[in-house]
C-alpha positions, 0 to 999 in steps of 0.5 A: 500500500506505501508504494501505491501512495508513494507512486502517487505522490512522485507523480504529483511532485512531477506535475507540479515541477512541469507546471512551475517550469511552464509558468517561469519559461519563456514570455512572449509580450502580446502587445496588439493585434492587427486586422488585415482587411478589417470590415471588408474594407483594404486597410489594417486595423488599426494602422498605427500602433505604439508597442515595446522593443521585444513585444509581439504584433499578432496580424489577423486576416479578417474579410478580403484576403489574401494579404500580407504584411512587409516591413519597409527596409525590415525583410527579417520582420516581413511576413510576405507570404499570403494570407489566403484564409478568413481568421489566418493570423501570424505573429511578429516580434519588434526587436528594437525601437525604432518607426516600422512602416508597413503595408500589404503589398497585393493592396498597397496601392489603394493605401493598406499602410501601417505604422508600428512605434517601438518604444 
């Protein structure tokens, strides 16, 4: 009967040691998320944004895909691959502060732009 217990009580060490592990591991700073064809409408929503160096930009596709998102001057930032789906998103981490301008580039022509300040 002790080793039936005691069995039960390392497997609850062990979870617990997981669970806090889990709970101090990595962060990741989820500062905003931005619409890509919010409304029906070829804009980001909202196009401009302030965040924190190392925080991440959620993009989400809402109406009127495909879209993308590429970072003037900032390839390793750009997201430049479409879109095609209602609801697909990705994510993207600013590094450093500094003004990011943006814009989908199948609508930059009809003014999809955007502005990130990384602070």
């Amino acid at each position: 009967m002790k080793i039936f217990k005691l069995k039960y009580l390392l497997q609850a060490w062990w979870l617990f040691a997981i669970m806090f592990a889990i709970a101090l591991g990595p962060k990741v700073a989820y500062a905003a998320e931005v619409t890509m064809g919010s409304g029906g409408n070829l804009i980001f929503e909202p196009n401009e944004i302030t965040i924190s160096a190392g925080d991440t930009v959620t993009f989400k596709n809402g109406e009127l895909p495909p879209h993308n998102m590429v970072v003037t001057d900032h390839p390793e930032l750009s997201h430049s691959d479409l879109a095609f789906m209602g609801g697909e998103s990705f994510e993207v981490t600013f590094p450093e502060s500094g003004d990011y301008e943006f814009q989908c580039e199948p609508h930059a022509g009809a003014g999809m732009k955007g502005v990130i300040h990384v602070e």
